[in-house]
N, C-alpha and C positions, 0 to 999 in steps of 0.2 A: 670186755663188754659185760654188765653185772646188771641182770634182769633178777627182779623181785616180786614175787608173788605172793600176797598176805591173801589167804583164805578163810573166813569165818561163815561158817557153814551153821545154818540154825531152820529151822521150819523141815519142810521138805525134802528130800531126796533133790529136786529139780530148783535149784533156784529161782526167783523171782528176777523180772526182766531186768531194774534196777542192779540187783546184785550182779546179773551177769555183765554189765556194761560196765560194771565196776572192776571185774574181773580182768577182760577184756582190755582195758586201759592200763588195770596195774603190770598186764603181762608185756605190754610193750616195748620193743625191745629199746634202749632211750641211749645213740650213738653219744660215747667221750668227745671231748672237743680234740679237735688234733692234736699234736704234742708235735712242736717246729724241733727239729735237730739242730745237736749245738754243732755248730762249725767250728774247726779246726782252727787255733791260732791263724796260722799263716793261711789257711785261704779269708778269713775276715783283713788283717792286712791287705794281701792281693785286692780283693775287692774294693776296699777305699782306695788304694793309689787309681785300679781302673777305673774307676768309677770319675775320680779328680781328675786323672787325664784326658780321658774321653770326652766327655764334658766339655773341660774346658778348648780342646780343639778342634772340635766341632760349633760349638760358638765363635769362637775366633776366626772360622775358615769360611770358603764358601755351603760346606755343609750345612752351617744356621742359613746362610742366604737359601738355599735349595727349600728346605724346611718354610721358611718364612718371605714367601714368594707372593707378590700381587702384580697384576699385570701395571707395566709402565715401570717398574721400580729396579734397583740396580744394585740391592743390597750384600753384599758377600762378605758379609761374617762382621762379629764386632773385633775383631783384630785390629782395622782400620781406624776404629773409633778412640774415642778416648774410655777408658785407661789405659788398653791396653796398648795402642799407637805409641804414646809418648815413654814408656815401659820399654818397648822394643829398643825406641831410636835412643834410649841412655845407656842401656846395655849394649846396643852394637857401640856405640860412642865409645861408654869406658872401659866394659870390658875385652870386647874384640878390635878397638882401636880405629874404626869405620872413621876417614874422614871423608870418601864422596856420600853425597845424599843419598838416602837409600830410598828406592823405586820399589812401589808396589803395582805397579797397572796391572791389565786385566789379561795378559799375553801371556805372565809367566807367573805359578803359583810360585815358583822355585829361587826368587832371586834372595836375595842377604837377607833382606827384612822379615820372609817367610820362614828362612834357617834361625834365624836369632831367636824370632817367636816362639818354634816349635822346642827351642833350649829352653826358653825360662818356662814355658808351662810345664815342660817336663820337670823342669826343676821346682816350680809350686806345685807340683802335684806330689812328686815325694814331699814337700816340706808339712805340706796339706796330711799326707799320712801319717807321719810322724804323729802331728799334733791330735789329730783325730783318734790315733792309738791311744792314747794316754789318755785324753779326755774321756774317752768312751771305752774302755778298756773293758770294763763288765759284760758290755751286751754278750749274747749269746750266738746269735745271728741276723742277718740281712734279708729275711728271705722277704717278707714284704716290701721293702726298699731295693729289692735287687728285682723285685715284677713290674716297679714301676721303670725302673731302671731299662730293664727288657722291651717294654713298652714304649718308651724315647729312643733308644737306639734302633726299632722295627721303625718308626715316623721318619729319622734321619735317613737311614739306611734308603727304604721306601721314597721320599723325595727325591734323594740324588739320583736313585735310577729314573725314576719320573722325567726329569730335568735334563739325564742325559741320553735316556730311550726315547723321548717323544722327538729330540731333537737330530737323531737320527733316521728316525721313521718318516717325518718330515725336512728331510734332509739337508737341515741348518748349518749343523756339524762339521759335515765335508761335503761340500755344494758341489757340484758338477766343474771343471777342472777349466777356471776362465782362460779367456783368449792367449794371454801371458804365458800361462803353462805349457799350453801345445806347443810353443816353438822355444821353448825353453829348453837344451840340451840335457839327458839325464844325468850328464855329470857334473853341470851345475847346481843341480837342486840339493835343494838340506835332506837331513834325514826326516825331519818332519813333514818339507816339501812334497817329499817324496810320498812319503803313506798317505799326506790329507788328498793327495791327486788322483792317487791307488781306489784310493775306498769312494771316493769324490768319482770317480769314472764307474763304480760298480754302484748303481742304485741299490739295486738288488740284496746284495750281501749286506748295505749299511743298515738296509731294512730292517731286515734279519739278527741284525746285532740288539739292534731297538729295539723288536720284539721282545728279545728274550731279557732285557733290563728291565721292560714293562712289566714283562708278567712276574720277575722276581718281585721285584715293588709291587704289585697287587696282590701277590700271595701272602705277603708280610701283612700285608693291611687283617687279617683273620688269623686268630689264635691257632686254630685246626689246621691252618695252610703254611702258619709262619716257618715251620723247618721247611718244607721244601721251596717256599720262598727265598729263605736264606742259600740254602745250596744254592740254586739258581745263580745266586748273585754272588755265591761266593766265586763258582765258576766266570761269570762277565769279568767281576771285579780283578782276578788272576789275569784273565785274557787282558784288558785292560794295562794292568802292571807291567805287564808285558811288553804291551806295546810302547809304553810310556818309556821305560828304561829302556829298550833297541831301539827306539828313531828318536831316545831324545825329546820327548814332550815335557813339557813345563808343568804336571799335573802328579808328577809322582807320588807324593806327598800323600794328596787327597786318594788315590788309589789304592796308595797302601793302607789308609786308614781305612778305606772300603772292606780292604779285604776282613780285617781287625773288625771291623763292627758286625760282618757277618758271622765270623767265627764265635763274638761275641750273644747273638742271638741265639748260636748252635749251642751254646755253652752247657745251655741244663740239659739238653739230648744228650750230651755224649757219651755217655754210657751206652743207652738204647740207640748209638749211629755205629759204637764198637760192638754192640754184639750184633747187630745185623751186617753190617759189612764185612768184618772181618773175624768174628767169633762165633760163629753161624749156631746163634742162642736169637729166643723169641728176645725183640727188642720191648715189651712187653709196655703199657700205656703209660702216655707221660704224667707227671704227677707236676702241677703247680700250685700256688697261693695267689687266692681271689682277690682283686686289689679291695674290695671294699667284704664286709659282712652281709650288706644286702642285697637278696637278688636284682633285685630293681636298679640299683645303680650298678651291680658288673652289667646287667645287659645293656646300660645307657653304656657304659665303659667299651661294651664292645663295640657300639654303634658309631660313637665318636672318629674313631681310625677311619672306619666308612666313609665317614663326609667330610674328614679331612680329604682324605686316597682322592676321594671324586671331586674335591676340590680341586688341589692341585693338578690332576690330572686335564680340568677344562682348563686352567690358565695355561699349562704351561704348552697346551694345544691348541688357545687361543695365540700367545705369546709367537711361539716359533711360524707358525700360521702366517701372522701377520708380519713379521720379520721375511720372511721366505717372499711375500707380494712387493717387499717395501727393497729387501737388498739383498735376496737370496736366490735362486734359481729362476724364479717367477716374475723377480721386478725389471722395472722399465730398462733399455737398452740404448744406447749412444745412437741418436739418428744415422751414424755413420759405423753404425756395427761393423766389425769386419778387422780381418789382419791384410792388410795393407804391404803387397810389397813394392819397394825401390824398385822403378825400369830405368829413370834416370835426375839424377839431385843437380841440383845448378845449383852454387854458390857466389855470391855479387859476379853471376852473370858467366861465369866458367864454367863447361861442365867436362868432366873428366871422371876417371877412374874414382869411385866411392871411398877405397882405402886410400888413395891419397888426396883425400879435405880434410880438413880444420876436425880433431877427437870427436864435437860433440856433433858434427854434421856426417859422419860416417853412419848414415841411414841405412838399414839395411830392410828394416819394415818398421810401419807407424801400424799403429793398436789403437783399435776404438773400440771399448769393452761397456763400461758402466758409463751412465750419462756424463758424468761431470770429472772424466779420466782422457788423458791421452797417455800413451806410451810411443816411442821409438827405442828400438832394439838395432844397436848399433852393431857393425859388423862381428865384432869380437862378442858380441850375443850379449853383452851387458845392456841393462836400460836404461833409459832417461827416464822418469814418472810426472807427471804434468796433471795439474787441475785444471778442466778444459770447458769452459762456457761455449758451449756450440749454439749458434743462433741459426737456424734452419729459415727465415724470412730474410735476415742479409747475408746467408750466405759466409760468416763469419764465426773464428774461435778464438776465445781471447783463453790465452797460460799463464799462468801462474805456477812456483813450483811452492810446496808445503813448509819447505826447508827457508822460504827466504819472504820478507816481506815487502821486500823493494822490485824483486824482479819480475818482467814482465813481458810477454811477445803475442803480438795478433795475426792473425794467420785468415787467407780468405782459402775456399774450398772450390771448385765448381766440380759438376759429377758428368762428363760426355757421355755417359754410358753408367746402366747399374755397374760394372764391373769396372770402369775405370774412377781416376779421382786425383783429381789438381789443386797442391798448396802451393799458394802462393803468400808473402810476407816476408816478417825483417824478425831475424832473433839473435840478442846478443852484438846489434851491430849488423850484421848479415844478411844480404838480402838473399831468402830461398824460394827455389820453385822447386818442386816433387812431381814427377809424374810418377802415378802408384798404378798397382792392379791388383785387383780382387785373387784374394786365397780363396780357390774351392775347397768346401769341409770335408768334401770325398776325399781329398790326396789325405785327412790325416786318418792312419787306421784305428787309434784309439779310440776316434768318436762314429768307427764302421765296424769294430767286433760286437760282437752279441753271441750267445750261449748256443753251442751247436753239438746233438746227439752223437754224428758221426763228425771227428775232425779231422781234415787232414795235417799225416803226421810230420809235415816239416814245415807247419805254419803254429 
């Protein structure tokens, strides 16, 4: 700091007002500009390949969709898209030798076409470095392109928990455990089966998960909050990993990259996270680079994240909201709700022991869940799935199964009783009649526990 003081002293002992405001001015003390440190070879490498991979797959993935989210829309990532799509399918082609098609739906992040993908960006992300090196070999450092850098990864980061906390909190995610599930053996079910049923029966807990995705994402959205934001989420995003790799979810991918982009937030902390955690030294104030020179635009700078955060935050709570009325916990229910058991099945007019009819008449219970669903759960617990037009004025369901465009069976109902229920019809050739009876939801205890102070201990 080099403060200059030129004094010319002439009349008086006491200078004149001028002189002194002259004085005054010259003495001021007049701050150097910063001086950006030069970074290390290898971490300016490091930082372009992160920089190129991250980037590029989080574009590619549902993370851009999460990020770039309007309500009604179904974007998950430009992976799908072209360039990058036809790039995929020539590489799995020639290099990995793919001759089935390869499937991208929206069930599994994880199938061939998302492994091949996540090969070649890895792969243009090193090639990207490379060449980056060599062209830009001089610079000194990143530091203003690694804040804007900070800045895209806190918005990515920040969305996906949005996208995946809101949809928890309004319990989209793992909905309440349909009709199907309850009399589904546990050792039938998948490993995914299993936890979405788990967490799907615990409102409560799924809440609680969502909360805390929420508030990492909104702390991220503010410069002051964004470290403890990130912790936050780095913690979900682990829990999350977690889960994904032990029951087998189709999301691993995106989780681990979660983890990765938080860590990546923490990144300029980590000194001031080692000496407070573990070096027990003042972690002493963070130091960063203003993305602009002017105060006027970092405060626009800061404001922006704001009305994005509150953006997304109304859609994607508009979004799950409206999903939840339409086919989630909340929407409409099969006139004939109810699990439906077999008292006795007539087949063209015989009626006799259930296990010994015809495989697909082995009733054991008919399932009337979602409006435009039927199921029968045949004795061996396996099920039939049926697209079921219930007409409540005739009295009539006409099936359909998904798998076939030709097949077809119509079914009449009559109800003697709320708890009883009579099909009568032809399927397959077949003429059936069912007399069924109503499941009381007391016999299951899954949907009769609730949270108790004192328990007792052999229940």
């Amino acid at each position: 700091m080099i403060v200059t003081v030129i004094m010319k002293r002439k009349g008086p002992d006491r200078p004149p007002a001028a002189v002194a405001a002259h004085i005054e001015d010259s003495a001021r003390v007049v701050p150097l500009a910063p001086v950006e440190p030069v970074w290390p070879g290898g971490l300016r490498v490091a930082f372009r390949f992160v920089f190129l991979y991250v980037s590029l797959f989080c574009l590619a993935t549902q993370i851009a969709g999460s990020l770039f989210m309007t309500p009604g829309s179904s974007f998950r990532g430009f992976g799908l898209l072209w360039p990058m799509r036809p790039i995929t399918t020539w590489i799995a082609t020639h290099v990995f030798g793919a001759t089935e098609p390869l499937v991208y739906g929206r069930f599994s992040g994880e199938t061939l076409f998302y492994w091949v993908q996540m090969f070649w960006i890895f792969l243009a992300a090193v090639a990207g470095t490379v060449i980056w090196s060599v062209v830009d070999r001089r610079r000194e450092n990143y530091a203003r392109l690694q804040q804007w850098f900070h800045l895209a990864i806190r918005l990515a980061l920040a969305a996906s928990m949005f996208e995946y906390g809101m949809a928890k909190v309004i319990s989209t995610q793992f909905p309440q455990p349909p009709l199907n599930t309850l009399v589904t053996p546990l050792g039938n079910m998948t490993l995914s089966g299993l936890l979405w049923a788990a967490i799907g029966a615990s409102p409560a807990y799924e809440a609680f998960t969502g909360v805390a995705e929420l508030l990492g994402g909104i702390l991220l959205l503010m410069p002051r909050t964004a470290m403890l934001g990130a912790l936050i989420c780095l913690a979900d995003a682990v829990q999350v990993f977690a889960l994904n790799m032990t029951f087998d979810i189709g999301v691993k991918q995106i989780s681990f990259h979660l983890i990765l982009m938080s860590l990546l937030v923490l990144a300029p902390d980590a000194r001031r996270l080692l000496n407070f955690f573990v070096l027990n030294r003042p972690a002493g104030p963070s130091s960063r680079t203003e993305l602009f020179r002017s105060n006027m635009a970092n405060r626009v700078a800061l404001a922006i994240p704001l009305v994005i955060g509150v953006y997304l935050l109304g859609t994607y709570a508009y979004v799950n909201w409206t999903f939840r009325q339409m086919e989630g916990d909340a929407s409409p229910r099969s006139p004939l709700y109810g699990i439906w058991n077999v008292d006795q099945l007539s087949v063209d007019g015989e009626v006799g022991p259930v296990g010994l009819n015809d495989y697909d008449r082995r009733w054991r219970r008919v399932i009337f869940d979602a409006p435009n669903a039927m199921a029968v759960q045949r004795t061996d617990d396996s099920f039939a799935r049926y697209v079921a037009s219930v007409n409540v004025y005739q009295n009539s369901i006409a099936l359909t199964k998904g798998g076939s465009k030709t097949w077809r069976a119509s079914l009449t109902f009559r109800r003697p009783s709320p708890e009883r229920l009579v099909l009568e019809g032809e399927m397959d050739g077949y003429k059936i009649l069912a007399q069924l009876q109503l499941a009381e939801f007391d016999t299951f205890r899954l949907l009769n526990s609730s949270f108790r102070w004192i328990r007792p201990e052999d229940q």
